[in-house]
C-alpha positions in Angstrom: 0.1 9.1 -17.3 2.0 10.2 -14.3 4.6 8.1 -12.5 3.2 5.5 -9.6 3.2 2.7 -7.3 0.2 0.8 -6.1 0.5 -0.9 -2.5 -1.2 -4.0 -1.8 -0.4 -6.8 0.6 -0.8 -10.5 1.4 -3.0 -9.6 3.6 -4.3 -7.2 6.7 -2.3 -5.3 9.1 1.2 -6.1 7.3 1.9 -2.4 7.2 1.2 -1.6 3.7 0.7 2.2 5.1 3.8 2.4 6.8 4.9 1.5 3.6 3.5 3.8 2.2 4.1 6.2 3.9 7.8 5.8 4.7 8.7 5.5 0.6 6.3 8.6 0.0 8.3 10.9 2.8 11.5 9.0 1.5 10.9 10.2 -2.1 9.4 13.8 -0.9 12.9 14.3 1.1 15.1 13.7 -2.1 13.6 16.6 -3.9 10.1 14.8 -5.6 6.9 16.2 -6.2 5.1 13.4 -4.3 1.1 12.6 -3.6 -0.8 10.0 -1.7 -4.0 8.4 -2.6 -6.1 5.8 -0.3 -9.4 5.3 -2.0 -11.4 3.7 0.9 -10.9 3.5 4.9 -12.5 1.4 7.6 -12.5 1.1 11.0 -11.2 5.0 11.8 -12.0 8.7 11.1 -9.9 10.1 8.0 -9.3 13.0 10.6 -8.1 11.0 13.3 -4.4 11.4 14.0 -3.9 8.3 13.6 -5.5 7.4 10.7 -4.0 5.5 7.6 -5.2 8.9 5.4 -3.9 11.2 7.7 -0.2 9.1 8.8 -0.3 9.0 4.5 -0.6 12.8 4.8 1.8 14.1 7.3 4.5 11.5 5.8 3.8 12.8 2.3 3.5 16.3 3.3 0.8 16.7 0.4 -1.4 19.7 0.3 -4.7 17.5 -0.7 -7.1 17.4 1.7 -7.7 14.7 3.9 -11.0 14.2 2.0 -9.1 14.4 -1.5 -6.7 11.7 -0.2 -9.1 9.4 0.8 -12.4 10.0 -0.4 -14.2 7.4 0.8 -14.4 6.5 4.6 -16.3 3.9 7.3 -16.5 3.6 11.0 -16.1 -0.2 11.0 -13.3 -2.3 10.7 -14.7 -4.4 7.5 -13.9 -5.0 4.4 -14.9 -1.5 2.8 -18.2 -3.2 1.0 -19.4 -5.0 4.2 -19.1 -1.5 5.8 -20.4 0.7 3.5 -23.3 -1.7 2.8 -24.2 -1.8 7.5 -23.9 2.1 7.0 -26.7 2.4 4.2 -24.0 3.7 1.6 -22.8 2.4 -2.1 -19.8 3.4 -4.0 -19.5 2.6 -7.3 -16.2 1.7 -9.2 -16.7 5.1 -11.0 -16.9 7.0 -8.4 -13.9 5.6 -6.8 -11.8 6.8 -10.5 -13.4 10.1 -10.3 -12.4 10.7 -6.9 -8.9 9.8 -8.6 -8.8 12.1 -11.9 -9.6 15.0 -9.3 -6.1 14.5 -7.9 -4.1 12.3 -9.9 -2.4 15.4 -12.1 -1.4 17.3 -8.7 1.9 15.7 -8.1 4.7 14.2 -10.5 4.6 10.5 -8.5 1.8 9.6 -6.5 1.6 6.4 -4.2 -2.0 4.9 -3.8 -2.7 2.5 -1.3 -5.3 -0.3 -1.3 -7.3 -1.5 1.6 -5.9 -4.8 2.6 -5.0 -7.7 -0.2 -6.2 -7.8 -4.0 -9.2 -10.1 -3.4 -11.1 -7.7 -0.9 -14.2 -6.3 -2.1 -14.5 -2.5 -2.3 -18.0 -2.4 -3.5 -21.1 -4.8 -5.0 -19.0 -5.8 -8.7 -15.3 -4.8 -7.9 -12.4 -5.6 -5.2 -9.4 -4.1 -5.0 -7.4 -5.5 -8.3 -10.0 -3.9 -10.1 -8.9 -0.5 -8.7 -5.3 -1.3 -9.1 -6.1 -2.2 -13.1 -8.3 1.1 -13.7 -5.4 3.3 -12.1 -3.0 1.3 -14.1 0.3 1.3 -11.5 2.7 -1.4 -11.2 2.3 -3.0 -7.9 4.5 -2.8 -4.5 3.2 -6.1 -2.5 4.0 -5.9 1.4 4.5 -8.9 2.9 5.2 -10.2 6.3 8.2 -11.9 7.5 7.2 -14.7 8.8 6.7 -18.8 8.2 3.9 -18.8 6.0 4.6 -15.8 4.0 5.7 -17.6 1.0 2.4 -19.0 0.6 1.0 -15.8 0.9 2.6 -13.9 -1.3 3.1 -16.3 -4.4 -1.0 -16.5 -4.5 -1.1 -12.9 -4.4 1.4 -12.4 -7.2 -0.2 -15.1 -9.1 -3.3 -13.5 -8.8 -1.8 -10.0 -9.5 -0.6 -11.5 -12.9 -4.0 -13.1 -13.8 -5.7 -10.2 -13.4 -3.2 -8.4 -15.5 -1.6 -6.1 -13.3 2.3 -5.9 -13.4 4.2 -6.8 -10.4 7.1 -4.3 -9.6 8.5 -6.3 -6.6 7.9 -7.3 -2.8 8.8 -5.7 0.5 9.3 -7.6 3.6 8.2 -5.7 6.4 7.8 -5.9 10.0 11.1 -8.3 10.7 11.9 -8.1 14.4 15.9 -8.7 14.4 15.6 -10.8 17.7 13.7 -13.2 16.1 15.3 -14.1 12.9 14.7 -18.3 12.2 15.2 -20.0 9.5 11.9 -19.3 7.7 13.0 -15.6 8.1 16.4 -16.3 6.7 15.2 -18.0 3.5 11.7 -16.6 2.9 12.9 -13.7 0.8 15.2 -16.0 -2.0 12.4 -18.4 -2.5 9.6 -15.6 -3.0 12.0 -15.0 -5.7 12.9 -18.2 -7.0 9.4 -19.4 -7.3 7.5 -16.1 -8.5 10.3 -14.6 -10.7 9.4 -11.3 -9.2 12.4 -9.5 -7.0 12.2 -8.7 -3.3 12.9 -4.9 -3.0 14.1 -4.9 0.6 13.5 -6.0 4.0 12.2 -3.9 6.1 12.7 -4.0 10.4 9.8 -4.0 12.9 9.4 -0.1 14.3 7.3 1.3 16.3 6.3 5.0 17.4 9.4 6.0 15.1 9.4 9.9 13.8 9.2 10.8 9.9 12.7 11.7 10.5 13.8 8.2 11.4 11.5 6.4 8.9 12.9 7.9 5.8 16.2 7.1 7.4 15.2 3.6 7.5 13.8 3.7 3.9 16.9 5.2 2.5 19.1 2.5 4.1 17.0 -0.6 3.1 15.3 0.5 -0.2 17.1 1.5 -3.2 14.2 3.8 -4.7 15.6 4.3 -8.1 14.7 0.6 -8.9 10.7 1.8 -8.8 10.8 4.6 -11.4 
């Protein structure tokens, strides 16, 4: 099996494909051979420039097709089940790993994200861990900086680990440097302490940043030889 990370997060809109994204261009600008994967989208077109599938794309710089990358797609912003079941569709958990063995020996490390946390149903018998366990990745959690986190992200590794999936680490993302507190200060050494599993890096609030920039910020705040 090829080299891989799996992103989840503690939850929706923490930036898991900015993430993503930013370690993917990150590892394609140190010389690797480096593919993205995003089994289902809701609430955009795949070809929409602004899509998670096609940022995942353009940050990657893979070949694949949009439609290769992310093979399954909905107009509304629901879990991928609810939506596929309002647009008259079903996608089975096999279809979803077929859709994966089509790509999966076309690059040397691949990063496949998931669609919001572990616990979200992708179709009628399966949610997202169960996509995570069939690819067989260790797991990059993205978590948010702020009070509450902790909570967060300590069910999310527990569940991880109950469902048998290994737990490579945690990245903080989204911290805005002007409003650093307390919670913000401690949050990352007791995700540690109490879950045994290491917090990769923090990463800073950024908005409409270039590819350039991004893999500048990855460089600086990840050390990316700790995932392989």
């Amino acid at each position: 099996m090829g080299k891989g990370i799996f992103v989840t997060g503690t939850d929706t809109e923490i930036g898991k494909t900015f993430v993503t994204g930013g370690i993917a261009a990150a590892l394609k600008e140190s010389g690797h051979d480096v593919g993205v994967f995003k089994p289902m989208l809701s609430g955009t077109k795949r070809e929409d420039p602004e899509s998670d599938a096609s940022y995942l794309k353009r940050m990657a710089e893979d070949a694949n097709t949009l439609e290769e990358i992310n093979p399954f797609q909905f107009d509304e912003p629901l879990a991928p089940y609810a939506a596929a079941k309002r647009a008259g569709k079903k996608v089975a958990l096999d279809e979803v790993l077929a859709a994966w063995k089509k790509v999966k020996s076309r690059h040397d490390i691949f990063l496949v994200e998931g669609a919001g946390g572990l616990a979200v149903p992708l179709g009628k018998d399966y949610l997202v861990s169960d996509v995570a366990k069939a690819i067989g990745f260790p797991l990059l959690i993205t978590a948010r900086p702020s009070l509450g986190t902790v909570n967060h992200t300590l069910l999310t590794i527990d569940y991880a680990k109950r469902a048998g999936l290994r737990v490579l680490g945690v990245v903080i993302n989204g911290l805005k440097e002007d409003e650093i507190g307390i919670a913000e200060e401690t949050n990352p050494a007791l995700i540690e302490q109490f879950s045994g599993v290491p917090v990769l890096g923090v990463l800073p609030w950024m908005e409409n940043v270039s590819r350039k920039q991004t893999i500048a910020m990855i460089q600086e705040r990840l050390d990316l030889t700790k995932f392989f």
